[in-house]
Backbone bond lengths (Angstrom), bond angles and torsions (degrees), N, CA, C in turn:
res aa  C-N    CA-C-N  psi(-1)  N-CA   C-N-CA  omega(-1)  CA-C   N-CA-C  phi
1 X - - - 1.466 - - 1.512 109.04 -
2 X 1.283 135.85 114.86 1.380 141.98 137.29 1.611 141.12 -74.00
3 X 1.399 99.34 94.26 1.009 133.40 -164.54 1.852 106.97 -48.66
4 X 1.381 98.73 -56.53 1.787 107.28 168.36 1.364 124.58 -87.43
5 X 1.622 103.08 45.59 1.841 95.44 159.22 1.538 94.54 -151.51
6 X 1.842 123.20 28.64 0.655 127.22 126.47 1.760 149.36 -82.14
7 X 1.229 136.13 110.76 1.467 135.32 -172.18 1.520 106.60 -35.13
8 X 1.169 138.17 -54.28 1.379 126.69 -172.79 1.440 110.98 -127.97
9 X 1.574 116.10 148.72 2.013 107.43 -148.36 1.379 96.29 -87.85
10 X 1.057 107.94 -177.40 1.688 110.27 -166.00 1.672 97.92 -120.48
11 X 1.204 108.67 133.88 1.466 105.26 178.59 1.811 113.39 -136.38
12 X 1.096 105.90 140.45 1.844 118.06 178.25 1.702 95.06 -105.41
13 X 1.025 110.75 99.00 1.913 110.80 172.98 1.077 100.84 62.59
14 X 1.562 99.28 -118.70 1.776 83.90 -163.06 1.592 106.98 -112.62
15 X 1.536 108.76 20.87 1.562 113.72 157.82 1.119 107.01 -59.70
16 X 1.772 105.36 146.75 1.966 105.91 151.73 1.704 92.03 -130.24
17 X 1.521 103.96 134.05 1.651 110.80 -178.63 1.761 72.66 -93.17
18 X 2.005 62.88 129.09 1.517 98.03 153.02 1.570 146.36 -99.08
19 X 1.857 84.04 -20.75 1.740 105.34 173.27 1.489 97.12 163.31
20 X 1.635 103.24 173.43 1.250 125.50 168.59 1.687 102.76 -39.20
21 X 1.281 108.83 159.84 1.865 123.36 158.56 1.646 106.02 -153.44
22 X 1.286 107.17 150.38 1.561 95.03 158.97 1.158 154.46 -11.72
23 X 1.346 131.12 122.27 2.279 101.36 172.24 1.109 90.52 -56.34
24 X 1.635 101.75 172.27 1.534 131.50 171.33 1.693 97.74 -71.83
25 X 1.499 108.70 -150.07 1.279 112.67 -161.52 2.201 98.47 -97.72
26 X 1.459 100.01 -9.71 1.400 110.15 -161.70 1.503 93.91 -107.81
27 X 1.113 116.94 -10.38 1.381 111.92 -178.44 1.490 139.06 128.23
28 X 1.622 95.59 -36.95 1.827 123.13 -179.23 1.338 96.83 -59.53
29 X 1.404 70.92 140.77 1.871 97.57 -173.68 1.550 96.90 -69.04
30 X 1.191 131.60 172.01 1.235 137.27 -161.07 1.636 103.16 -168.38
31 X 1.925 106.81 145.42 1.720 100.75 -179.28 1.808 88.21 -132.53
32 X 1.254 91.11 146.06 1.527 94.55 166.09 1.742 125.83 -64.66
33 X 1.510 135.28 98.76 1.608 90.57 -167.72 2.163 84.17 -132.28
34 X 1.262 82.95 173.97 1.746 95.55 -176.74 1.865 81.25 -100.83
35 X 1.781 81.30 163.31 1.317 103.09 151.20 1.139 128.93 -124.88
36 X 1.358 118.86 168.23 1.510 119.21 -167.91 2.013 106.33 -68.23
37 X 0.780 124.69 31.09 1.611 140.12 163.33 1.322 120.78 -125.12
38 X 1.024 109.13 -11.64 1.737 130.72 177.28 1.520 114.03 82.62
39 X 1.158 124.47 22.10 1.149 123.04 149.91 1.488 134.11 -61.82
40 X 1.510 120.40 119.15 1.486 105.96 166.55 1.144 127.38 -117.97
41 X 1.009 127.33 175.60 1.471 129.39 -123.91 1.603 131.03 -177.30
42 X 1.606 123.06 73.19 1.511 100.05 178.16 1.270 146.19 -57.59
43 X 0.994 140.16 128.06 1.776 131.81 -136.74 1.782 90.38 -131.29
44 X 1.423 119.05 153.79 1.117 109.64 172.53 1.494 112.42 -91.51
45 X 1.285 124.18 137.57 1.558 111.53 176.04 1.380 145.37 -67.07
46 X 1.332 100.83 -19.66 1.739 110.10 145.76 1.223 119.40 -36.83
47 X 1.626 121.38 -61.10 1.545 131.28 -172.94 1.834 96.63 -57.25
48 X 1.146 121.08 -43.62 1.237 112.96 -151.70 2.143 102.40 -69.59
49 X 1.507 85.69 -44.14 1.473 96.05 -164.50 1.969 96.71 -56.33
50 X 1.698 106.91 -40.80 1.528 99.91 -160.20 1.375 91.00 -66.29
51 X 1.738 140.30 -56.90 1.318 151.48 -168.90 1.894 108.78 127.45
52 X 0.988 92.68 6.89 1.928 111.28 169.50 1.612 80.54 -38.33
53 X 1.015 132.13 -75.05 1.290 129.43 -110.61 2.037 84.38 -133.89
54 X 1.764 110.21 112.02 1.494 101.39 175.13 1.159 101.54 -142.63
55 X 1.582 119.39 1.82 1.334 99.68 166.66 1.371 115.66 -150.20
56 X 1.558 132.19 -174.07 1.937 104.30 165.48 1.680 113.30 -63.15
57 X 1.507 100.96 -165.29 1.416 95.47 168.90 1.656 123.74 -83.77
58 X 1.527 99.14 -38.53 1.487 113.53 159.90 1.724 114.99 -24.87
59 X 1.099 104.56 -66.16 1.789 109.42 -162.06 1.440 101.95 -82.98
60 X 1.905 122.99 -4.97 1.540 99.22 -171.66 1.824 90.54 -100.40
61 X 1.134 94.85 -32.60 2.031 94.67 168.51 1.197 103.72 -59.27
62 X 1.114 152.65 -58.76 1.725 139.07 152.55 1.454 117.65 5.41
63 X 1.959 81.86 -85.99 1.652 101.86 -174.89 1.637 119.05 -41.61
64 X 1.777 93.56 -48.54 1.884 76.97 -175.63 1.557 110.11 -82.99
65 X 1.386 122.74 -11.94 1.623 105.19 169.67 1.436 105.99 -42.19
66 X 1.644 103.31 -40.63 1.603 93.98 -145.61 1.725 109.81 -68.47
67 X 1.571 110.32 -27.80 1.393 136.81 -177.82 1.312 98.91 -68.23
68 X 0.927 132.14 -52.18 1.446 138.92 168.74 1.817 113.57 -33.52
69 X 1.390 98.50 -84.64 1.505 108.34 -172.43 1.704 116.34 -102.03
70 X 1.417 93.87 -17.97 2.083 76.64 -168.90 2.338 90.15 -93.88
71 X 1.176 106.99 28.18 1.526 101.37 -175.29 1.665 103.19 -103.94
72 X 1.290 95.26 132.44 1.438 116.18 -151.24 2.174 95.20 -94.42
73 X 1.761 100.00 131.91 1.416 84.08 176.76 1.518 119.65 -33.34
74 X 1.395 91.46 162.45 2.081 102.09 179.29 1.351 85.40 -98.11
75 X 1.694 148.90 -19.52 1.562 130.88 -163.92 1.643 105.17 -79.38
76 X 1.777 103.50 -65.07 1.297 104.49 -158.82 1.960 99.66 -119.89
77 X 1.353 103.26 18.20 1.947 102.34 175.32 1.063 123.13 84.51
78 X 1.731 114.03 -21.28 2.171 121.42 -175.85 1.260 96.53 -30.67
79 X 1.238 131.25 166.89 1.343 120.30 144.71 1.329 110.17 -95.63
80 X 1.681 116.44 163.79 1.711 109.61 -165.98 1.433 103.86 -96.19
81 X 1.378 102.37 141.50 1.473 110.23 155.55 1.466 116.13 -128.46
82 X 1.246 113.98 -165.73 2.107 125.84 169.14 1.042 101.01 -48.83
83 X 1.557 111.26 -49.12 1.849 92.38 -170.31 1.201 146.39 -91.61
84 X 1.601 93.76 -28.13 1.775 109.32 178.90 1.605 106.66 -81.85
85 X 1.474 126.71 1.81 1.645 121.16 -133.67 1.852 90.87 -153.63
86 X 1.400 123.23 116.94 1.257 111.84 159.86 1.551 130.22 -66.16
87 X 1.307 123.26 141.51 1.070 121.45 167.14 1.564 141.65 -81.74
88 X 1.368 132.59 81.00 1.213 104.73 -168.11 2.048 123.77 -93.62
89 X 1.538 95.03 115.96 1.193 117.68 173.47 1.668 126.55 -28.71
90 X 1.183 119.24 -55.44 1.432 140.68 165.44 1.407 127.55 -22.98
91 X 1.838 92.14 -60.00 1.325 117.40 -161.86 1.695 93.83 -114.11
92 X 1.563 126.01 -11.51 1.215 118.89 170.05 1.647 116.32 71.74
93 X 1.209 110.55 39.88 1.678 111.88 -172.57 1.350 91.79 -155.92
94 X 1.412 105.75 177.51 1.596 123.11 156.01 1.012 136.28 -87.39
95 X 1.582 140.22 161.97 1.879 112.47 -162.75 1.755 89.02 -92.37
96 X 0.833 89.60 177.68 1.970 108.79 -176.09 1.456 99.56 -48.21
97 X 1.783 130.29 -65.08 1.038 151.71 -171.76 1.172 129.32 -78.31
98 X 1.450 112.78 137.97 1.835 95.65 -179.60 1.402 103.51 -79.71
99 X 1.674 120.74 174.14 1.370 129.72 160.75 1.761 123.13 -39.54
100 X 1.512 124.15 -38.33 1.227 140.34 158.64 1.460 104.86 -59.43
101 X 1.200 151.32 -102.69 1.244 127.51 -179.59 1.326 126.20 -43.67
102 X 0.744 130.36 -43.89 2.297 120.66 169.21 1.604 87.04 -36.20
103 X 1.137 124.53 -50.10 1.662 122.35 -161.52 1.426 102.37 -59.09
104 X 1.363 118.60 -69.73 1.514 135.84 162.95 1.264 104.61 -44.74
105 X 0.858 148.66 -51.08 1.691 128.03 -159.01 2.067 99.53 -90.60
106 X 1.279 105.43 -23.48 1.546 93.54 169.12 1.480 120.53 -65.38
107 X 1.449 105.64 -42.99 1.369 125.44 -170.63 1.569 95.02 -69.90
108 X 1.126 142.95 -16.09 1.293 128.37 -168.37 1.947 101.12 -114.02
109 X 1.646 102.84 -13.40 1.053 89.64 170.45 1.670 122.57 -90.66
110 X 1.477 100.39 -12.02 1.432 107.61 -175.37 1.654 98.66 -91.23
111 X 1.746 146.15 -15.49 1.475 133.78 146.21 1.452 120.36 -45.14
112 X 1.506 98.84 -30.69 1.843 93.56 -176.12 1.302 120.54 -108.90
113 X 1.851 108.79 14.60 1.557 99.77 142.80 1.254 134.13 -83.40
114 X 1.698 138.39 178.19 1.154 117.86 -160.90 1.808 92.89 -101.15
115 X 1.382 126.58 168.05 1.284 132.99 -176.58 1.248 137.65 -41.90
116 X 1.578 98.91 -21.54 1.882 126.41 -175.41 1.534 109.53 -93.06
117 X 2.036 91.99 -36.61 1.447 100.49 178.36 1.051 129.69 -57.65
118 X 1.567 97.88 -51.19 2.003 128.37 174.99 1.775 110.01 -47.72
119 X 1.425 94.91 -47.51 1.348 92.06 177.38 1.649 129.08 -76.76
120 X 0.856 141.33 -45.47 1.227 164.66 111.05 1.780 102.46 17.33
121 X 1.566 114.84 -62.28 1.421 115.66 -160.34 1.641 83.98 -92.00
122 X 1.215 135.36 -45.30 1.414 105.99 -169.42 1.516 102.52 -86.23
123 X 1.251 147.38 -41.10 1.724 101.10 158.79 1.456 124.43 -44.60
124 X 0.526 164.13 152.22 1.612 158.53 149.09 1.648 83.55 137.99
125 X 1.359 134.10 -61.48 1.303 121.96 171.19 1.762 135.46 -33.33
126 X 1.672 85.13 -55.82 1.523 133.07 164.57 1.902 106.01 -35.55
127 X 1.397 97.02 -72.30 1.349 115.33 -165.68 1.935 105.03 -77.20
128 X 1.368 118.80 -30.25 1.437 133.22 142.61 1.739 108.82 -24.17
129 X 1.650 94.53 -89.37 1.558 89.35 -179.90 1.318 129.00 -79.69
130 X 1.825 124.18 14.57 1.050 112.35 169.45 1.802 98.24 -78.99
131 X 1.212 109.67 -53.58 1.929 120.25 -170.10 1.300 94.10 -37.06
132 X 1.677 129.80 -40.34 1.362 115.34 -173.72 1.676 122.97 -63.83
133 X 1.410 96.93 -32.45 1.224 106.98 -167.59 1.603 98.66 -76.99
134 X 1.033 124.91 -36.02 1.529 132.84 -151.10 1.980 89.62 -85.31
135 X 1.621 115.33 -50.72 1.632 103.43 165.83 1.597 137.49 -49.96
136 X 1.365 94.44 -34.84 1.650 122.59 179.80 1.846 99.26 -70.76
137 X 1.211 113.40 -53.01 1.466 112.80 161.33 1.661 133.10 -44.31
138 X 1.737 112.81 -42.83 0.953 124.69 -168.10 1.305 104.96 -107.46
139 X 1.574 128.53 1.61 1.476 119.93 157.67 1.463 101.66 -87.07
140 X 1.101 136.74 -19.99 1.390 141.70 179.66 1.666 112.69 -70.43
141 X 1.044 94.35 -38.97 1.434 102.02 173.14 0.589 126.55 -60.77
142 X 2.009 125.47 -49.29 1.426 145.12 -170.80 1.543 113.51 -78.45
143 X 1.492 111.37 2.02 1.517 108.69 -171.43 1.683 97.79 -122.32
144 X 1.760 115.17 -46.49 1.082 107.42 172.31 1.725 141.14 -88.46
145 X 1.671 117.33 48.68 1.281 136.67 -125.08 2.039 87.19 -66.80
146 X 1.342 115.71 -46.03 1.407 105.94 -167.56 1.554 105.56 -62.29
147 X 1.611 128.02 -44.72 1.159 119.89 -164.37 1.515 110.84 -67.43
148 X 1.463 115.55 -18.29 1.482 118.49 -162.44 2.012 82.27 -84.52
149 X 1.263 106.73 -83.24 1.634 96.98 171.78 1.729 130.22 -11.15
150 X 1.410 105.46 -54.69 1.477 110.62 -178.62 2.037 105.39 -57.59
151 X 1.450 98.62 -36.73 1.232 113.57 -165.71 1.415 118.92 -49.99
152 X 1.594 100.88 -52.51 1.701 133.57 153.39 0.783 105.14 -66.05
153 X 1.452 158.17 31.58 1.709 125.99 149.57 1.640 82.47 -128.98
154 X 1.432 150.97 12.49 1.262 148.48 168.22 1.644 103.20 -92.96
155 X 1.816 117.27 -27.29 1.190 120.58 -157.17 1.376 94.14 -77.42
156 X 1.653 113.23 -54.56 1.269 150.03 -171.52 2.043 97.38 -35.04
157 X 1.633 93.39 -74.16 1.295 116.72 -178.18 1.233 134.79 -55.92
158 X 1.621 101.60 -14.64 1.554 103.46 170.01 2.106 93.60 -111.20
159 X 0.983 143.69 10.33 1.569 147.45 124.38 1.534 99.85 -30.77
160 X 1.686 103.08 -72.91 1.746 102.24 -162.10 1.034 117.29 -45.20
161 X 1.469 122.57 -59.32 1.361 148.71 178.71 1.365 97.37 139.54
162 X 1.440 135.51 43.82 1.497 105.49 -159.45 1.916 82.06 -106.58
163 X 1.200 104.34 -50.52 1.811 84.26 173.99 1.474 90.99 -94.73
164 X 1.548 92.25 -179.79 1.004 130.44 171.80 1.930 128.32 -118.39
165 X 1.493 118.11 132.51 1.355 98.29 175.17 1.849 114.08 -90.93
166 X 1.437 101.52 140.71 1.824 87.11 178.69 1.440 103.69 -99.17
167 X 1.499 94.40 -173.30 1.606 113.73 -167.98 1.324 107.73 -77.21
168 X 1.428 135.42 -22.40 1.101 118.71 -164.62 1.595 97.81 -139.29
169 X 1.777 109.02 169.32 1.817 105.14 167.03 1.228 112.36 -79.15
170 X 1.745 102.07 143.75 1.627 97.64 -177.36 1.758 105.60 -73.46
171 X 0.973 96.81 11.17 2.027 80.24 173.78 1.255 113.73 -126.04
172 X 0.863 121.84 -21.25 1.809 130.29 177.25 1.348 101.18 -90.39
173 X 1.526 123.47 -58.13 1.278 124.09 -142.06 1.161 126.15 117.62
174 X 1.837 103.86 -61.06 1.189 109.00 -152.27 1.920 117.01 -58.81
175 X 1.436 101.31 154.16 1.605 125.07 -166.15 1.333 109.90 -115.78
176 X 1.343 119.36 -5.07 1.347 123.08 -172.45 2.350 105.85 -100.02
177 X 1.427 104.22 -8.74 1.082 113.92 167.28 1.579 131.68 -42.39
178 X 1.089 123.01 105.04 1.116 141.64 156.04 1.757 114.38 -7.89
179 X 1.505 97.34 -72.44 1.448 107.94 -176.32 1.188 108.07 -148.40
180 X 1.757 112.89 142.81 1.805 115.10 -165.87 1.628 82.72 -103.49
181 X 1.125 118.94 136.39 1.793 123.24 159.97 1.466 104.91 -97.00
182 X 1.720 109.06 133.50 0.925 111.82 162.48 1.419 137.53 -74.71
183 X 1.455 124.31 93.33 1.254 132.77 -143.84 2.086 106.15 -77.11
184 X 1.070 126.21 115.77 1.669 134.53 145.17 1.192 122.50 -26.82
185 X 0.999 131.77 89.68 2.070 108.91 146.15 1.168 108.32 -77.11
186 X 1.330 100.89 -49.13 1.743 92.14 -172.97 1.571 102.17 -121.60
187 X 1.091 123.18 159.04 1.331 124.61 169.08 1.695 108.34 -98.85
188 X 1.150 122.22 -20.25 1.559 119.48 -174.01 1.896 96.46 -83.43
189 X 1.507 119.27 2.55 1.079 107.30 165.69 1.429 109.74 -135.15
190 X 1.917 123.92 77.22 1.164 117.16 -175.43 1.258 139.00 -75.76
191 X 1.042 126.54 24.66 1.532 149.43 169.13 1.594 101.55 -111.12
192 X 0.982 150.00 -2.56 1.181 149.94 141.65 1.383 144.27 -62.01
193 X 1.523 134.45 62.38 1.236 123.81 -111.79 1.517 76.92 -153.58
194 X 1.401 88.60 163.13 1.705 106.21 171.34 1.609 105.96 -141.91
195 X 1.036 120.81 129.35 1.521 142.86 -164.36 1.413 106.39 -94.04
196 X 1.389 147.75 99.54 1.233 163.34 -159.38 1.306 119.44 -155.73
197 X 1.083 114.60 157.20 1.948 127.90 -170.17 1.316 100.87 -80.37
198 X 1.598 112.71 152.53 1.250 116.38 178.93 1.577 126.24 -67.35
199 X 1.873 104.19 -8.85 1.503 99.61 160.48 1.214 119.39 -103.98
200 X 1.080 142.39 12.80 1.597 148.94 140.95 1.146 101.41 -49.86
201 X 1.933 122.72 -54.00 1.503 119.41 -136.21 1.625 85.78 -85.83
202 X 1.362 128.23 -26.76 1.543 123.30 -178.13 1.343 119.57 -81.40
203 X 1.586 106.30 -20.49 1.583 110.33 176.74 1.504 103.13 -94.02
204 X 1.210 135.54 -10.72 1.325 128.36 153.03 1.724 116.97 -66.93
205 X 1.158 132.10 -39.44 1.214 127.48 -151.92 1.538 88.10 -95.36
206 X 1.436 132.82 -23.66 1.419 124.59 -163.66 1.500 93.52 -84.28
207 X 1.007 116.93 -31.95 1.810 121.04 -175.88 1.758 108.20 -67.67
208 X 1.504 98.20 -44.14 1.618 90.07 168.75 0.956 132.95 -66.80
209 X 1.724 109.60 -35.69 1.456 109.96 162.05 1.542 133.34 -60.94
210 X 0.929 123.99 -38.25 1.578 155.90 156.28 1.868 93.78 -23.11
């Protein structure tokens, strides 16, 4: 194909053949063409005729970023980001919907089941994410055998009366706490414990991890 002894250039997307080029190493015929970024580029001409092939690689890694993240829900228009918008990893995109509609469109799908239905499908949901929680519990268990033990002989021990829980965290103070955790240093000594708020017990463990 000669591209310059035609009057107007021939273009596949955002190719423009510019002329003949070499075959590849297998044989396919091949055309020289630019792209609309100014890249050029020998392309095989098979790709061009099927549409395999419509742009460089540059501008189609572009294109799907842009499909990816600057694509605005299809329900209510937001545009998506990390936060309003789940991500799914797998498939490398965003789901159709933002987090606000998934909410709305469940809720409207669970009004237009009938009363037996409604009930019925959200236990079974219910009982879904309890089994999760209850496995996630019991692999925890099976790996951390002393802390789960220490755990039970603190539960046990404040039954007896042998400790006691107090009113306040021993590091803050605070008395207005919800719940004191019985805090570990050691697990080979489980009656040894320190009684602290559940944001002590998370700002301790992030520091150790840290």
């Amino acid at each position: 194909m000669n591209a310059t002894a035609t009057s107007q250039p021939v273009t596949f997307g955002s190719w423009t053949v510019l002329g003949d080029a070499p075959p590849d190493r297998h044989g396919h015929a091949r055309l020289r063409c630019r792209c609309t970024c100014g890249v050029e580029r020998d392309v095989v001409a098979a790709d061009l005729w099927s549409g395999r092939s419509r742009r460089c690689r540059a501008c189609g890694d572009a294109s799907s970023s842009r499909k990816r993240i600057a694509q605005n829900c299809r329900r209510c228009g937001v545009p998506k980001t990390r936060e309003n918008t789940r991500w799914m990893a797998k498939k490398g995109r965003f789901r159709t919907i933002c987090k606000a509609c998934e909410r709305l469109a469940f809720r409207e799908r669970i009004d237009l089941m009938a009363a037996d239905e409604r009930t019925a499908f959200m236990r079974s949901r219910n009982a879904a994410s309890k089994e999760s929680r209850h496995r996630c519990r019991r692999e925890w268990e099976s790996s951390h055998r002393a802390a789960r033990a220490a755990q039970k002989a603190v539960r046990q021990a404040l039954l007896d009366g042998l400790l006691k829980r107090p009113d306040g965290c021993a590091r803050c103070g605070r008395t207005e706490a919800p719940r004191l955790v019985a805090h570990h240093r050691d697990y080979s000594r489980p009656l040894d414990v320190e009684f602290i708020c559940d944001r002590c017990h998370r700002k301790h463990h992030q520091e150790q991890a840290a």
